[in-house]
Biotite code that builds the C-alpha atoms (Angstrom):
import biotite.structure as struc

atoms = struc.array([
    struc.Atom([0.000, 0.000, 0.000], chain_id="A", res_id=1, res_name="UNK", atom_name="CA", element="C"),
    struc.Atom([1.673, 3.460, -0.993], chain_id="A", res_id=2, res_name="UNK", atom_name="CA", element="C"),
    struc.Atom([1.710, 6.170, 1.240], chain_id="A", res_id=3, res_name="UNK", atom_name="CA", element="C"),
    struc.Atom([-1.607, 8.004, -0.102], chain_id="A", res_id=4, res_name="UNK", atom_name="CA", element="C"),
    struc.Atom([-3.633, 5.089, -0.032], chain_id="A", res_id=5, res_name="UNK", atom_name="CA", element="C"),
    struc.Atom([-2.555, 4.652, 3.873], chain_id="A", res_id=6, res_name="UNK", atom_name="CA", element="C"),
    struc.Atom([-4.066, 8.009, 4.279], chain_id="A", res_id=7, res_name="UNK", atom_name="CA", element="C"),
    struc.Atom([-7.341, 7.806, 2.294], chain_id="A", res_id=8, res_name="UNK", atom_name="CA", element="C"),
    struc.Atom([-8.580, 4.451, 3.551], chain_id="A", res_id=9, res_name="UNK", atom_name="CA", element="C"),
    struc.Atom([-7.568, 4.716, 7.191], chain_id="A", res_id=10, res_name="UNK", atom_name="CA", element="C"),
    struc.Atom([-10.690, 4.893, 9.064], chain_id="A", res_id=11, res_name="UNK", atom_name="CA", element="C"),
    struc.Atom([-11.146, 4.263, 12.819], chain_id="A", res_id=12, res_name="UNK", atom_name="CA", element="C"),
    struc.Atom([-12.002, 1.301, 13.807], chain_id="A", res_id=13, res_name="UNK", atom_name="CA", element="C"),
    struc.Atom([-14.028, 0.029, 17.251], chain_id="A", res_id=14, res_name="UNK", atom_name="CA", element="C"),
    struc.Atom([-14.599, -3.184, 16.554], chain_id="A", res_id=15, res_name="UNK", atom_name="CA", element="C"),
    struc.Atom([-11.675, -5.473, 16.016], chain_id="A", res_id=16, res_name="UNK", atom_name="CA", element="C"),
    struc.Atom([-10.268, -8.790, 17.100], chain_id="A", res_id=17, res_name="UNK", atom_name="CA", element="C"),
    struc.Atom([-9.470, -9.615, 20.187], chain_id="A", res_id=18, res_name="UNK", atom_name="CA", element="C"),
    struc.Atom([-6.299, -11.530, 19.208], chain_id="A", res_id=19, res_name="UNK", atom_name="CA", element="C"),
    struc.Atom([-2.862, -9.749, 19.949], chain_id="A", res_id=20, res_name="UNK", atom_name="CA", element="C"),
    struc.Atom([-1.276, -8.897, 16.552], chain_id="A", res_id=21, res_name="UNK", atom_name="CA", element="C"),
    struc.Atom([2.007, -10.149, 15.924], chain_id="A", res_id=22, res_name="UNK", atom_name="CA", element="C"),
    struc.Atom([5.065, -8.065, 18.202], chain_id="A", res_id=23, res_name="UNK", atom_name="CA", element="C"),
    struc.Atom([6.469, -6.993, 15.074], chain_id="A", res_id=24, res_name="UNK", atom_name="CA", element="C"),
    struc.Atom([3.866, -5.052, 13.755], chain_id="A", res_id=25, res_name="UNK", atom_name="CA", element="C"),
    struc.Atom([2.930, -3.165, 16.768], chain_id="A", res_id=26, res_name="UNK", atom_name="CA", element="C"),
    struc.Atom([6.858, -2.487, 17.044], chain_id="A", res_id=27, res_name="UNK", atom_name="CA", element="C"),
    struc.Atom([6.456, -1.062, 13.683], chain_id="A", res_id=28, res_name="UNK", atom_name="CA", element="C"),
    struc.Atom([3.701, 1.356, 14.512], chain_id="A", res_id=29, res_name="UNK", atom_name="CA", element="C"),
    struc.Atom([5.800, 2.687, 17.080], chain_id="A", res_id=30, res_name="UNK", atom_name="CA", element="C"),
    struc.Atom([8.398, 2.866, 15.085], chain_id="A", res_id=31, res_name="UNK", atom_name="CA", element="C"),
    struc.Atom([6.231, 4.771, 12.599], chain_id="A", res_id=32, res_name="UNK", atom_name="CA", element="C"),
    struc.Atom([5.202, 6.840, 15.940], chain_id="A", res_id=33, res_name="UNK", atom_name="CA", element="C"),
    struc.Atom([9.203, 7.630, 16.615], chain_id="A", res_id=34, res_name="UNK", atom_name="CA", element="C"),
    struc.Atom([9.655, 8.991, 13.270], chain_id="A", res_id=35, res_name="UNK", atom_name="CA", element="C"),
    struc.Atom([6.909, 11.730, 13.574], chain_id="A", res_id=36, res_name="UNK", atom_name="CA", element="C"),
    struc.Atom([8.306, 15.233, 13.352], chain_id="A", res_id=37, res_name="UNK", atom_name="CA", element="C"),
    struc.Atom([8.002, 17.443, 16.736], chain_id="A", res_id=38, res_name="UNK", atom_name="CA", element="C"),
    struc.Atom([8.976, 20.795, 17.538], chain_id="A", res_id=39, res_name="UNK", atom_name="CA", element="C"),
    struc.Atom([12.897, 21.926, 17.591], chain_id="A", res_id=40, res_name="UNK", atom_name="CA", element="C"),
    struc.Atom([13.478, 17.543, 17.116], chain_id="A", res_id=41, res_name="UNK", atom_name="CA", element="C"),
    struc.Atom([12.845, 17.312, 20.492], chain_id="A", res_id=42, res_name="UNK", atom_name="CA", element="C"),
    struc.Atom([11.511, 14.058, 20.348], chain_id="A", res_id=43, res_name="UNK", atom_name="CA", element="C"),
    struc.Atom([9.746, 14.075, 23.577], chain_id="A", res_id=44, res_name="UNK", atom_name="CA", element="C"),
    struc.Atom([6.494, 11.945, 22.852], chain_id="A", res_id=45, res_name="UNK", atom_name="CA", element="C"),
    struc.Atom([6.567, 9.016, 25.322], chain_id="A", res_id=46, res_name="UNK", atom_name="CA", element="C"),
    struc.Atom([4.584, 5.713, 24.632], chain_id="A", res_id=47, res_name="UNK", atom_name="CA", element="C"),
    struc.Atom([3.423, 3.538, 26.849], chain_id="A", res_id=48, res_name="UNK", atom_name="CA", element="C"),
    struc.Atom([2.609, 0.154, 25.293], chain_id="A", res_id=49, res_name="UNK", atom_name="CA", element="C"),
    struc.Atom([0.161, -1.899, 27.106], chain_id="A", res_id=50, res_name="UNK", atom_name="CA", element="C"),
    struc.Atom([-1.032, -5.371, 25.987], chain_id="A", res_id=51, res_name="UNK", atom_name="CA", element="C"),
    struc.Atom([-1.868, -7.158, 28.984], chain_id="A", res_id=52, res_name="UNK", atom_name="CA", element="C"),
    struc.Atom([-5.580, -8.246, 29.079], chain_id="A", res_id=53, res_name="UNK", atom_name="CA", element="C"),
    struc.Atom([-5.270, -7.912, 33.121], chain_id="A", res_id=54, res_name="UNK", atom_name="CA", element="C"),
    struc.Atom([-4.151, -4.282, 32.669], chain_id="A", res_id=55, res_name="UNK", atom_name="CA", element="C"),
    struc.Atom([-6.632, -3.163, 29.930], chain_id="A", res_id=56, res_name="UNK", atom_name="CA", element="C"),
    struc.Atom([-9.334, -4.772, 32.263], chain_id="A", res_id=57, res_name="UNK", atom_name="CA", element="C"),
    struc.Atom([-7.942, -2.987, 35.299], chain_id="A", res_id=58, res_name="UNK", atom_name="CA", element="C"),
    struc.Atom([-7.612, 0.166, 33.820], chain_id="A", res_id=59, res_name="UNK", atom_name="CA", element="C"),
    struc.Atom([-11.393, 0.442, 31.846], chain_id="A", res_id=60, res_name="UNK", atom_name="CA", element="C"),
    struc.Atom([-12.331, -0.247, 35.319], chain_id="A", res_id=61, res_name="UNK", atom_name="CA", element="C"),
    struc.Atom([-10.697, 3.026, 36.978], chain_id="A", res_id=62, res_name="UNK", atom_name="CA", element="C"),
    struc.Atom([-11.653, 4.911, 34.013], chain_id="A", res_id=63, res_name="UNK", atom_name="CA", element="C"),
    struc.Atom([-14.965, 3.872, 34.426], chain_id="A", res_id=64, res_name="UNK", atom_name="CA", element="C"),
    struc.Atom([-14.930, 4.375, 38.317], chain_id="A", res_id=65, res_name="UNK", atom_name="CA", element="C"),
    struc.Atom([-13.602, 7.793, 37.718], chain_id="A", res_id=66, res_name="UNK", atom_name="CA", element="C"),
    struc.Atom([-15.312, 8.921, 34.880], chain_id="A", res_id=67, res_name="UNK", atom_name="CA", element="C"),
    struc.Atom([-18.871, 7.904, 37.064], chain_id="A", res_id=68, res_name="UNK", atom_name="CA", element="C"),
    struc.Atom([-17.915, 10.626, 40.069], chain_id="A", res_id=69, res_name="UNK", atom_name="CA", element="C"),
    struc.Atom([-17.968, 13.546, 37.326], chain_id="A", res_id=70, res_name="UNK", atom_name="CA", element="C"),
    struc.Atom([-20.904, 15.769, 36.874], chain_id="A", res_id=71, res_name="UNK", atom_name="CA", element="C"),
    struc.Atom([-22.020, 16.449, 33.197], chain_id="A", res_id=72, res_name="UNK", atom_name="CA", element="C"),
    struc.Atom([-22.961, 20.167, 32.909], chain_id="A", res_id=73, res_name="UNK", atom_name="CA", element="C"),
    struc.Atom([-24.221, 22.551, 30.175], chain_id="A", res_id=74, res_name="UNK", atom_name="CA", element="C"),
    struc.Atom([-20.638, 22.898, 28.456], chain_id="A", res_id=75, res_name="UNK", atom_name="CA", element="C"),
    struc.Atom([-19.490, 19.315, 29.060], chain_id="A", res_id=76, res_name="UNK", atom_name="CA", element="C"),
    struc.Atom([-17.823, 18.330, 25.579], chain_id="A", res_id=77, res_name="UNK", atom_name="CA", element="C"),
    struc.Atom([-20.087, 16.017, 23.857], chain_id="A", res_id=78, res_name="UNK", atom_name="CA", element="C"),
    struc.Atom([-17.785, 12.794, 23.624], chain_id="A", res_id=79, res_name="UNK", atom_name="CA", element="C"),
    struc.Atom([-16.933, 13.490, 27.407], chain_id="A", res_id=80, res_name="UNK", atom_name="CA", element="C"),
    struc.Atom([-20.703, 13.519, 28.487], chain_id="A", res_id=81, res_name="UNK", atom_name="CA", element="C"),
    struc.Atom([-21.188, 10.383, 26.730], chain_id="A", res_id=82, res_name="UNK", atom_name="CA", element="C"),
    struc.Atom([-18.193, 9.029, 28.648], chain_id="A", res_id=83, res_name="UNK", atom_name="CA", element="C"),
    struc.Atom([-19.509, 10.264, 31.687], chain_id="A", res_id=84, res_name="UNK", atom_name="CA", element="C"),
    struc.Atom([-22.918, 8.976, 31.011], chain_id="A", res_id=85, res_name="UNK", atom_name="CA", element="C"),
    struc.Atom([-22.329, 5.470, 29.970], chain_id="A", res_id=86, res_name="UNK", atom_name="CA", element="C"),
    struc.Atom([-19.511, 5.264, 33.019], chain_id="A", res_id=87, res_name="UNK", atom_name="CA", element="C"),
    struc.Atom([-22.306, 6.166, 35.323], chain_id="A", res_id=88, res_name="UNK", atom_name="CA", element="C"),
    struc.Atom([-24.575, 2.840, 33.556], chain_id="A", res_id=89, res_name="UNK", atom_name="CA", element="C"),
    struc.Atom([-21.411, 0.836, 34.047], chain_id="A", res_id=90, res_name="UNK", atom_name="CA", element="C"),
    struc.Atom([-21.177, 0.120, 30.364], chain_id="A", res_id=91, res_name="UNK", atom_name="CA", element="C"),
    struc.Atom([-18.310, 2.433, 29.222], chain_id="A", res_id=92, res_name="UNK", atom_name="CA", element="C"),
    struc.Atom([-15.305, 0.663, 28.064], chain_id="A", res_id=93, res_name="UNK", atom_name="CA", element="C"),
    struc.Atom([-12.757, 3.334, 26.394], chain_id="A", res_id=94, res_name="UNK", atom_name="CA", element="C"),
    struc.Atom([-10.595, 1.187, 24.476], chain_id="A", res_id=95, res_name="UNK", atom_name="CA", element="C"),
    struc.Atom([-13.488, -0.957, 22.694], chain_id="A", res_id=96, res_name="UNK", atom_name="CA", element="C"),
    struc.Atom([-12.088, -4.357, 23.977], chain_id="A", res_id=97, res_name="UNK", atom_name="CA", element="C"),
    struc.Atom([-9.054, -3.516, 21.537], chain_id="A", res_id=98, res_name="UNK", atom_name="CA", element="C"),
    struc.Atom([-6.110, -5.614, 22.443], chain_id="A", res_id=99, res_name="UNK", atom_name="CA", element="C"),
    struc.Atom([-3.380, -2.831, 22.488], chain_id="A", res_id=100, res_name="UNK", atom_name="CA", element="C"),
    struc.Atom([-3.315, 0.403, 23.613], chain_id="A", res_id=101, res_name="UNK", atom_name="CA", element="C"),
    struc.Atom([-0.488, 2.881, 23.237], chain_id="A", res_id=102, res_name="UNK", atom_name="CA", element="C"),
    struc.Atom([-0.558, 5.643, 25.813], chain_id="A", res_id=103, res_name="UNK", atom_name="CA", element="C"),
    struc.Atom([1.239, 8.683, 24.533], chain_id="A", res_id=104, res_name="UNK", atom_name="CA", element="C"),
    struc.Atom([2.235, 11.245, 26.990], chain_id="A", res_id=105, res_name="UNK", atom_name="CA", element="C"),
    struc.Atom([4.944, 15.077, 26.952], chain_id="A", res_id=106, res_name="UNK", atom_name="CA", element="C"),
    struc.Atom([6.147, 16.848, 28.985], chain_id="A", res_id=107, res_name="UNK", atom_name="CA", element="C"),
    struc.Atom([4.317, 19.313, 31.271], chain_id="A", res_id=108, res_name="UNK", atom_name="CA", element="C"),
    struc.Atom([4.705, 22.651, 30.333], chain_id="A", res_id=109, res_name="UNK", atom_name="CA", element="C"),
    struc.Atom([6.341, 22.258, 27.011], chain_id="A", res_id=110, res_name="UNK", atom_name="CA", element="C"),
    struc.Atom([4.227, 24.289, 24.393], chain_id="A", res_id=111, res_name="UNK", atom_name="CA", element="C"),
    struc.Atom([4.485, 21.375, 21.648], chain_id="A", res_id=112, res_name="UNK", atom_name="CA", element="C"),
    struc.Atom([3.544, 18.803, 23.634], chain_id="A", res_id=113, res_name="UNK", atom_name="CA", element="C"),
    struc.Atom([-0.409, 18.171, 21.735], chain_id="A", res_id=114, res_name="UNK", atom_name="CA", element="C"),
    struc.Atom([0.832, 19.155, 18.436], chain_id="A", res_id=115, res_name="UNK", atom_name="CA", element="C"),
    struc.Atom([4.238, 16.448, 18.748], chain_id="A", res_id=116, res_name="UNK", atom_name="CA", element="C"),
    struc.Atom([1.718, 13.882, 20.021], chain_id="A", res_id=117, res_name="UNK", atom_name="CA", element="C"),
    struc.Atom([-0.681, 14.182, 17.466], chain_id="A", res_id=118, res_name="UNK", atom_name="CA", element="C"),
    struc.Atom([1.990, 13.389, 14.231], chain_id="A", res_id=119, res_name="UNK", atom_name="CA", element="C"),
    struc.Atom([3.075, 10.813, 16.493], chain_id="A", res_id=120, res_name="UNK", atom_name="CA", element="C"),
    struc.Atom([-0.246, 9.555, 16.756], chain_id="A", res_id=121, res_name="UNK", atom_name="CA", element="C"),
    struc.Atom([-1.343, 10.085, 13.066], chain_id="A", res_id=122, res_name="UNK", atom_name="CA", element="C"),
    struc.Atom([1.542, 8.573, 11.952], chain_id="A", res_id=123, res_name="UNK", atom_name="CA", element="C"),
    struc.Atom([0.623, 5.208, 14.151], chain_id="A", res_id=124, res_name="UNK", atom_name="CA", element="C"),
    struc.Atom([-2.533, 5.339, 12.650], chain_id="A", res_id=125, res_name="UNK", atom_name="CA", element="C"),
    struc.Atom([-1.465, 6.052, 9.066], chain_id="A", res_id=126, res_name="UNK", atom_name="CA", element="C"),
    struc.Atom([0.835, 2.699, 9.527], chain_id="A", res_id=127, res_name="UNK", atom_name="CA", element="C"),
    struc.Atom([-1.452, 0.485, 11.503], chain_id="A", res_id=128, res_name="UNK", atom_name="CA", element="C"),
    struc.Atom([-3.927, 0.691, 8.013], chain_id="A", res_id=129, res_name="UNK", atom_name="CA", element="C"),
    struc.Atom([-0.622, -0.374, 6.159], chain_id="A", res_id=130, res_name="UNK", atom_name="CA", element="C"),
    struc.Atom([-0.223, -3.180, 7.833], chain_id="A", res_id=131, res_name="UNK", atom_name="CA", element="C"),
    struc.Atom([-3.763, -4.134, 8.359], chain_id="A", res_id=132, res_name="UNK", atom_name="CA", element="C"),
    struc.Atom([-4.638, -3.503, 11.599], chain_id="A", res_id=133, res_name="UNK", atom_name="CA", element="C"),
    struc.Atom([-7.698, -1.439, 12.893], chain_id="A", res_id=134, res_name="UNK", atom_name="CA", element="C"),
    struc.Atom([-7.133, 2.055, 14.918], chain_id="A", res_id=135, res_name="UNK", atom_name="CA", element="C"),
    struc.Atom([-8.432, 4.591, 16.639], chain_id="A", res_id=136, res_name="UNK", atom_name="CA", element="C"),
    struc.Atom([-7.657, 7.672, 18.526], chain_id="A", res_id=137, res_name="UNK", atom_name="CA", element="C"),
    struc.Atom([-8.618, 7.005, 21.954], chain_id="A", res_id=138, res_name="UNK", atom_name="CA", element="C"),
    struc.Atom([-8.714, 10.845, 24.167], chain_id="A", res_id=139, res_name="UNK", atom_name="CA", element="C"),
    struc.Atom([-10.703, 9.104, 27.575], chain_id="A", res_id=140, res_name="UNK", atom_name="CA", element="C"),
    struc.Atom([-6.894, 8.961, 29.225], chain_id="A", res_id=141, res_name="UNK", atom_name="CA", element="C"),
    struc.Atom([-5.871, 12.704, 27.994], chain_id="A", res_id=142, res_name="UNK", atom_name="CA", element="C"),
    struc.Atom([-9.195, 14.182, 30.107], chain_id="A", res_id=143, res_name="UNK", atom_name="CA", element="C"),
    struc.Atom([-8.709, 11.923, 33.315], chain_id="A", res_id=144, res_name="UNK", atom_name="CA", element="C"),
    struc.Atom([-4.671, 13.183, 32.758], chain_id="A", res_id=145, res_name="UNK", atom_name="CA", element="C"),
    struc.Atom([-5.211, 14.978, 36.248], chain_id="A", res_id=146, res_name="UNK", atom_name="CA", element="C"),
    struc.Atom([-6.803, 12.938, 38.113], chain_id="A", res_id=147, res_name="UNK", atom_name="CA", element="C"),
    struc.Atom([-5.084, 11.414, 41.121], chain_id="A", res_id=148, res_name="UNK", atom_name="CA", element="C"),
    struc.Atom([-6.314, 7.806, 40.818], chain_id="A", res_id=149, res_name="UNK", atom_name="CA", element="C"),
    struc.Atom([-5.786, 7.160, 37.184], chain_id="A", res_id=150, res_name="UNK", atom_name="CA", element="C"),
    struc.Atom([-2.554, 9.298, 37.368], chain_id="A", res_id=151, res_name="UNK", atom_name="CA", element="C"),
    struc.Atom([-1.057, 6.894, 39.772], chain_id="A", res_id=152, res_name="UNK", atom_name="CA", element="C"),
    struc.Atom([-2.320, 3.625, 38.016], chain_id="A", res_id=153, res_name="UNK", atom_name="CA", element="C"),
    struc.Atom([-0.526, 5.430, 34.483], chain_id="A", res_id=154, res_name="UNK", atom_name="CA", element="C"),
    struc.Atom([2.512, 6.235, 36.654], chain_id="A", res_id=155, res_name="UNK", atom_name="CA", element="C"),
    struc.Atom([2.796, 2.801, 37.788], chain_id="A", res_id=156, res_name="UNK", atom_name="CA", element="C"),
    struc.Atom([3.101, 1.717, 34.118], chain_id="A", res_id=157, res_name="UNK", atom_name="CA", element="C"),
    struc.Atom([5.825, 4.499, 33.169], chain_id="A", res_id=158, res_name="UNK", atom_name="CA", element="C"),
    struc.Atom([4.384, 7.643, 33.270], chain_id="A", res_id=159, res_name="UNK", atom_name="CA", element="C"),
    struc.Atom([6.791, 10.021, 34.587], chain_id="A", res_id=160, res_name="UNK", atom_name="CA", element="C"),
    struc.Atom([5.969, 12.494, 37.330], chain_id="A", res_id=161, res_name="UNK", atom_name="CA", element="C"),
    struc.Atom([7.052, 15.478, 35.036], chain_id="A", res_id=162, res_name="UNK", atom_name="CA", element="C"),
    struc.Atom([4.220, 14.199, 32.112], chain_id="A", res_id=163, res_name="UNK", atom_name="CA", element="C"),
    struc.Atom([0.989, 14.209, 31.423], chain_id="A", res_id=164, res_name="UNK", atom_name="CA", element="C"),
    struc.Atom([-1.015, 12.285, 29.077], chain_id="A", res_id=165, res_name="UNK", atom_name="CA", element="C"),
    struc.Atom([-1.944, 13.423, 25.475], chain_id="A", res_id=166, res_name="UNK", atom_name="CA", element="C"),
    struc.Atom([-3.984, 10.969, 24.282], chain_id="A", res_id=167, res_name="UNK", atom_name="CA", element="C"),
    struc.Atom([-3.240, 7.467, 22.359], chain_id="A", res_id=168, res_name="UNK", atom_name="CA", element="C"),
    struc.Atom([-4.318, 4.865, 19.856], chain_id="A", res_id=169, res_name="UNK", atom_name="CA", element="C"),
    struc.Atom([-5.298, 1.715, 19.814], chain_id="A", res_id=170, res_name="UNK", atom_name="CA", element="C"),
    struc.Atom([-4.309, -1.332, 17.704], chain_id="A", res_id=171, res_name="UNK", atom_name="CA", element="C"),
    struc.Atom([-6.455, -4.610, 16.648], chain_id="A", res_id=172, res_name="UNK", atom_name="CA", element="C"),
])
C-alpha cells in the first residue's frame, strides 16, 4: 500500500479482534510513531505500550470508576458527556475491547507537547492501516490526565511524574 492510499482508507475502527497482533507489527507502529516530526526535534512523545488483558481490564475499570464521580454540565464536551454517562450505567469501556493500547504522553509545560503527540499519533494510525490492523484515537486517558487515581495507576506503568497524558491509539 503506498503512502496516499494509507491516508485515504484509514478509518477508525471500534470493533476489532481480540487476538494480539504479531510483536512486530505493533513495534512497527511505534516505530512509525518515533519517526513523527516534533517541535525543535525534540523528540519528547513518550509511549506507553500496554497489551496485557489484566491491565486493559484494570484500567477500563478506573476509568470507568472515575469517569462515574464527574458531573455532566451545560458545556461538558459532547464525547466526554457520553463518557460520563455510559460510566455512570457501568457500560463504558474506552478502548473498545481492543487488544493494544499505546498511551502517549509530553512533557508538562512544554508548548508542543499536543501538536508532537498528534503526528506521532497520526503517523501510528497512518501505519497500523498499512499493515492491516484497525485504529483509533482514543482521548478518555488525555481528560482523566489529572486525576489522582488514574494518574497513579498510568505512573505505575511508566508515566513520569514530570508528564501528562496526550492521548493514544489503539491497535487490533
Amino acid at each position: 500500500m503506498d503512502a496516499f492510499e494509507a491516508i485515504f482508507t484509514r478509518r477508525s475502527t471500534r470493533r476489532m479482534s481480540s487476538d494480539l497482533p504479531p510483536m512486530e507489527l505493533i513495534e512497527k507502529v511505534i516505530e512509525a510513531g518515533r519517526a513523527a516530526p516534533s517541535g525543535s526535534n525534540s523528540q519528547t512523545t513518550h509511549f506507553i505500550v500496554i497489551t496485557k488483558r489484566e491491565v486493559l481490564t484494570e484500567l477500563t475499570k478506573l476509568v470507568q470508576a472515575e469517569f462515574a464521580k464527574m458531573e455532566v454540565g451545560p458545556d461538558t464536551y459532547v464525547s466526554l458527556r457520553n463518557s460520563i454517562t455510559a460510566s455512570k450505567a457501568g457500560r463504558y469501556y474506552f478502548h473498545y475491547n481492543a487488544p493494544v493500547l499505546i498511551v502517549t504522553a509530553n512533557r508538562i509545560g512544554y508548548g508542543n507537547a499536543l501538536a508532537d503527540s498528534a503526528c506521532a499519533l497520526e503517523n501510528m494510525m497512518i501505519a497500523a492501516n498499512a499493515l492491516d490492523l484497525g485504529s483509533c484515537w482514543i482521548n478518555q486517558l488525555r481528560w482523566l490526565t489529572d486525576n489522582e487515581a488514574v494518574r497513579a495507576y498510568m505512573e505505575g506503568l511508566g508515566l513520569a511524574d514530570n508528564e501528562y497524558i496526550t492521548g493514544g491509539p489503539i491497535l487490533g
